[in-house]
C-alpha positions in Angstrom: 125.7 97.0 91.4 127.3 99.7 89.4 126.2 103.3 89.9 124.8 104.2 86.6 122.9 100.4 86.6 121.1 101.6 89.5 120.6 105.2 88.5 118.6 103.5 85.1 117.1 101.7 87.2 115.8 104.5 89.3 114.8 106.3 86.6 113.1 103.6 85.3 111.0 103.0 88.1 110.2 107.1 88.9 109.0 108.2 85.0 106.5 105.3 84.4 104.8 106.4 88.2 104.9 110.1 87.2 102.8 109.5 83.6 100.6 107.1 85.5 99.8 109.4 88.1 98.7 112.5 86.1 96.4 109.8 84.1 94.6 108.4 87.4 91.8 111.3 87.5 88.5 110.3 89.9 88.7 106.4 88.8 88.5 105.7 92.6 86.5 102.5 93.4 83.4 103.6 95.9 82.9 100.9 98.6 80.8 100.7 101.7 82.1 103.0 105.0 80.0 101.6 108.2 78.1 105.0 109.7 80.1 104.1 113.3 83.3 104.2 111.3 82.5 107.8 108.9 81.7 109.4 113.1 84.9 108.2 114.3 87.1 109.9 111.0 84.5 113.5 111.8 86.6 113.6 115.4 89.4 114.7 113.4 90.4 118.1 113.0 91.7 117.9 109.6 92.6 115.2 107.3 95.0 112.8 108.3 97.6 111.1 105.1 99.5 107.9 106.1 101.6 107.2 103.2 102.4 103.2 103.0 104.3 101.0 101.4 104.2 96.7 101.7 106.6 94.0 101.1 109.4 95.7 99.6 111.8 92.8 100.2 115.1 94.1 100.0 116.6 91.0 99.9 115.3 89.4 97.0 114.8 92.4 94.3 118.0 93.7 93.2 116.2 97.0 92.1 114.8 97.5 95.7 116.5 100.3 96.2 115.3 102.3 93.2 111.4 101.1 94.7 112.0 102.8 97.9 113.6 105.6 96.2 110.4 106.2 94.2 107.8 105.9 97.4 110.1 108.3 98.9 110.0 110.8 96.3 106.4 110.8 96.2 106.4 111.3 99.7 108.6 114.3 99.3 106.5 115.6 96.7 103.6 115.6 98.6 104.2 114.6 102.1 101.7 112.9 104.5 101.6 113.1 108.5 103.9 109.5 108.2 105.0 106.9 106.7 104.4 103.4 107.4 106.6 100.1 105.6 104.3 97.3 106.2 106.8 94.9 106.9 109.2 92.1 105.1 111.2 95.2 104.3 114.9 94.3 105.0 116.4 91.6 107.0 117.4 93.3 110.4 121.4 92.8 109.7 124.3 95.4 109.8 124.5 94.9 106.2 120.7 96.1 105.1 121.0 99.5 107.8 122.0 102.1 104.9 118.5 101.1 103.4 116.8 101.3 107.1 118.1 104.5 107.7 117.5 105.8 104.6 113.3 105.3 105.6 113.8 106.6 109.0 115.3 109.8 107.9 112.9 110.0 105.2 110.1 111.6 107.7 109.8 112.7 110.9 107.4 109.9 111.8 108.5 107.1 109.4 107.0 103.7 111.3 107.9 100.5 111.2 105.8 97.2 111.3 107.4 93.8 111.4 107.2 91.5 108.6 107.9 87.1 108.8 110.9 87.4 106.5 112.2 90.5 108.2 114.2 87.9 111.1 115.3 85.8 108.5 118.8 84.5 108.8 119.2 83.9 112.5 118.0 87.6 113.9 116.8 87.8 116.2 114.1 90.1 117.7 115.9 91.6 120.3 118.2 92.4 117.4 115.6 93.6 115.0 114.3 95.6 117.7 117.9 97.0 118.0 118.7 97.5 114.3 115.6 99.2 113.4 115.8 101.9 116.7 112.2 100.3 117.9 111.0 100.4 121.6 108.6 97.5 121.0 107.0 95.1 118.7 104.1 96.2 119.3 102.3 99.8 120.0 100.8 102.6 119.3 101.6 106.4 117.5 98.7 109.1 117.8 99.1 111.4 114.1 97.2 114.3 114.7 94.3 113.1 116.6 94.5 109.0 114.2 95.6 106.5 116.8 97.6 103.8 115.0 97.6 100.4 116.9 100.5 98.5 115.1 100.7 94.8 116.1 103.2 92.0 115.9 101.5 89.1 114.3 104.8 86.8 114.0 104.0 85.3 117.5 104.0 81.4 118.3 100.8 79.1 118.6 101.7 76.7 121.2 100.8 74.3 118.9 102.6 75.7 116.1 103.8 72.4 113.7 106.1 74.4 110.9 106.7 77.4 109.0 106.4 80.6 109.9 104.8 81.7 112.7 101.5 83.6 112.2 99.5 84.8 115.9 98.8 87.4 118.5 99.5 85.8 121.6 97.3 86.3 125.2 99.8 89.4 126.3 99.8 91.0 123.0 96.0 90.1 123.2 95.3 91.6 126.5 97.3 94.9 125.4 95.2 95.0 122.1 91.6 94.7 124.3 93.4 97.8 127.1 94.0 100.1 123.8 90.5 99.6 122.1 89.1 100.0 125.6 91.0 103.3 126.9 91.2 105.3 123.2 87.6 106.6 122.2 89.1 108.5 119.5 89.2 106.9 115.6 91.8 103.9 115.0 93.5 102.6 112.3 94.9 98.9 113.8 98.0 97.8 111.3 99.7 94.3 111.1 101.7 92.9 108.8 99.8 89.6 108.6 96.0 89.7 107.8 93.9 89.8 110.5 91.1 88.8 108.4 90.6 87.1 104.7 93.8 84.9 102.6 96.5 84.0 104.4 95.2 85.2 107.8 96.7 85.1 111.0 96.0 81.2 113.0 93.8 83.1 115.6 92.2 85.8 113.2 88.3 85.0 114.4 89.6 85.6 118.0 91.1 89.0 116.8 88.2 89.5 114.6 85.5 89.6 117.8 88.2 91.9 119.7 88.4 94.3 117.1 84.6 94.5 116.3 83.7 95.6 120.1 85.3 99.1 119.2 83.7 99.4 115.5 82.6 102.6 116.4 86.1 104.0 116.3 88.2 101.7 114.2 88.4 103.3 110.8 90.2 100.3 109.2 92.3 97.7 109.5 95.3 97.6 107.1 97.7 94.3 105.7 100.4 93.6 103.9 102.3 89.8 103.6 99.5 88.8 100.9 101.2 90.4 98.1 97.2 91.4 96.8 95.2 94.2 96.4 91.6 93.2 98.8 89.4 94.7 100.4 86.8 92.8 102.5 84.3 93.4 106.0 84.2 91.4 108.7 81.2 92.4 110.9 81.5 96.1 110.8 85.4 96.2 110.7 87.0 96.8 107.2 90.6 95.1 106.2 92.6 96.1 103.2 95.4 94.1 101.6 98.0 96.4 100.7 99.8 95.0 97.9 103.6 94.5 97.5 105.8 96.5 96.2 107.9 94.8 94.4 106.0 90.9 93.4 103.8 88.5 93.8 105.5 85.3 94.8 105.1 81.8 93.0 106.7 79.4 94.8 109.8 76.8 94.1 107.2 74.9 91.8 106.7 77.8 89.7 110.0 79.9 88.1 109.9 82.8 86.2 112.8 84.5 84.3 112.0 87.8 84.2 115.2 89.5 84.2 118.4 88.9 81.6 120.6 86.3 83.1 123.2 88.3 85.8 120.5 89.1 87.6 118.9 86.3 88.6 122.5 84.8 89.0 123.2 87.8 91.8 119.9 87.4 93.1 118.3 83.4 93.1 115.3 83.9 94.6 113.5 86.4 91.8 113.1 83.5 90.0 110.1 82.2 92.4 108.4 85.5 91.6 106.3 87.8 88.9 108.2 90.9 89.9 105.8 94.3 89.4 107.9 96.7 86.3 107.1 99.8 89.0 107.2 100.1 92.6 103.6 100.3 94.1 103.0 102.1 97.3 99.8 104.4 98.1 98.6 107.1 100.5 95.7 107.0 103.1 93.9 110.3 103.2 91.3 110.2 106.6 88.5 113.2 105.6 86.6 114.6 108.5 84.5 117.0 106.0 82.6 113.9 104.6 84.0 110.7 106.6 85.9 109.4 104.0 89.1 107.1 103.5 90.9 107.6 100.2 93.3 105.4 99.2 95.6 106.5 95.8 96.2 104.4 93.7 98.8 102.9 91.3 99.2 100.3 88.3 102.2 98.4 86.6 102.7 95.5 84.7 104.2 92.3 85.0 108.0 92.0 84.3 107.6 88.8 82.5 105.1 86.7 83.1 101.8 86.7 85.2 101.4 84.0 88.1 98.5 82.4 86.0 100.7 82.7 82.7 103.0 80.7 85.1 101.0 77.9 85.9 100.4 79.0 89.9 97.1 77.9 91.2 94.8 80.4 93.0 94.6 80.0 96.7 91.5 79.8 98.6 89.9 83.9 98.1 92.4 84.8 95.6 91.7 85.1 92.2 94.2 86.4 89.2 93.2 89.5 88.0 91.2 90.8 90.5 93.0 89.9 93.8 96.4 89.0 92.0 97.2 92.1 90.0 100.2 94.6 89.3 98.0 97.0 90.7 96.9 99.3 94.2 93.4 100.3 93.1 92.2 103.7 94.1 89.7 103.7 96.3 87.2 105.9 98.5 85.2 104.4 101.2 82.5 106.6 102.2 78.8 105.4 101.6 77.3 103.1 104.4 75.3 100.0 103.6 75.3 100.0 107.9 73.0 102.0 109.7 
């Protein structure tokens, strides 16, 4: 790509967030917090920001790079405690490291969770492991008194038949169970697969009954890999869908030409997608003073085409235009339907 292609479309991708920002005001959605969940955020000394960003997918987008730049420079502008990428970021190959470090020298604490697509090509994990300077694929980071449990959820079912693998195996399992037990501080559990809702992991209601025995200090469980914006409650345990950055992906049935003709000739596979115009990403604010999450929010448009303008059939709990958007809605969980 040539230098000054990139730098348009960096700009491109920062001066449409910047206007949309300063137009957000107090539109925040106000969902249901349980009461067990609003005592666990009060532990905290101060508020606690996460800054997050899903599904970037390096190596599909050829404007990737201009979408990481942009959650970076938010970050920079007004920097949280961390930064998390969700997963399906970059393949873990020599090739994709300047964009790896780029992240990791981002923040002191910038964290990574591993995504289905992020070993595709061969890697392996002991590779990915290597490439991305990660001890495990699985464990935990405290950030100022938060306790983020990140899991690996690209495990193998013994009984797995095809595609991707999508499971937390009995040692992960057991490791999970030791870290709700021993922590009795508030938890934010993070896996790149749902643990609950579309798409969800092949063992979810297994997970789901783990993760509800320490409701009292699990704030929220976050997702990416759905490429939606969702919110739901299982039992007294929240999960949100962080949505991609960069698309929502329709399939080899489905093609969408959404860029002029070079571009989808360097890069095939943005054709099975309804890329996002902006890069979406959003923050996590944890509020001792009144037991609050806050989630900022962003929204685009389609580049193109929408998956329903495209002919692609909702799945199961998905529905365009409320699920299926160009959009991270802002959000503040806080009152409790949950006494």
């Amino acid at each position: 790509m040539l230098e000054q292609d990139y730098d348009l479309q960096r700009r491109s991708l920062l001066l449409p967030r910047r206007r949309f920002l300063q137009s957000m005001g107090a539109a925040a959605c106000l969902l249901a917090l349980p009461t067990t969940a609003r005592s666990a955020i009060r532990q905290l000394d101060k508020p606690v920001q996460i800054g997050l960003i899903a599904d970037l997918h390096h190596d599909v987008m050829h404007d990737a790079p201009a979408r990481l730049d942009a959650f970076l420079e938010a970050m920079a502008a007004d920097p949280p405690d961390a930064i998390v990428q969700m997963g399906d970021f970059a393949q873990a190959k020599k090739q994709n490291r300047p964009i790896v470090e780029q992240f990791q020298k981002a923040h002191p604490l910038a964290l990574h969770v591993i995504g289905n697509h992020d070993t595709d090509g061969g890697v392996s994990f002991d590779q990915l492991l290597e490439e991305w300077q990660m001890k495990s694929r699985y464990y935990t980071k405290d950030v100022k008194g938060l306790r983020l449990i990140v899991l690996d959820g690209n495990e193998r079912h013994p009984a797995h038949k095809g595609g991707y693998p999508s499971h937390i195996g009995t040692e992960q399992m057991e490791w999970l169970k030791k870290q709700l037990e021993s922590h009795q501080g508030p938890m934010l559990v993070i896996c790149h697969q749902p643990l609950a809702g579309p798409s969800c992991i092949d063992n979810a209601a297994q997970v789901q009954k783990i993760l509800n025995t320490a409701a009292d200090r699990i704030v929220l469980v976050i997702n990416g890999h759905t490429h939606i914006d969702d919110l739901i409650r299982i039992g007294d345990v929240s999960h949100l869908h962080i949505n991609s950055a960069s698309y929502q992906w329709v399939g080899g049935n489905h093609k969408n030409i959404s860029y002029p003709a070079e571009v989808h000739a360097a890069h095939p596979w943005i054709e099975y997608t309804c890329p996002y115009q902006d890069s979406l990403f959003t923050t996590l604010t944890f509020d001792p003073k009144n037991g609050s999450v806050q989630f900022s929010g962003q929204k685009t448009e389609w580049v193109g085409k929408s998956p329903e303008q495209v002919g692609v059939a909702n799945k199961p709990g998905v529905i365009d235009g409320q699920q299926v958007v160009p959009e991270i809605r802002p959000r503040t969980i806080e009152r409790s339907a949950i006494k």
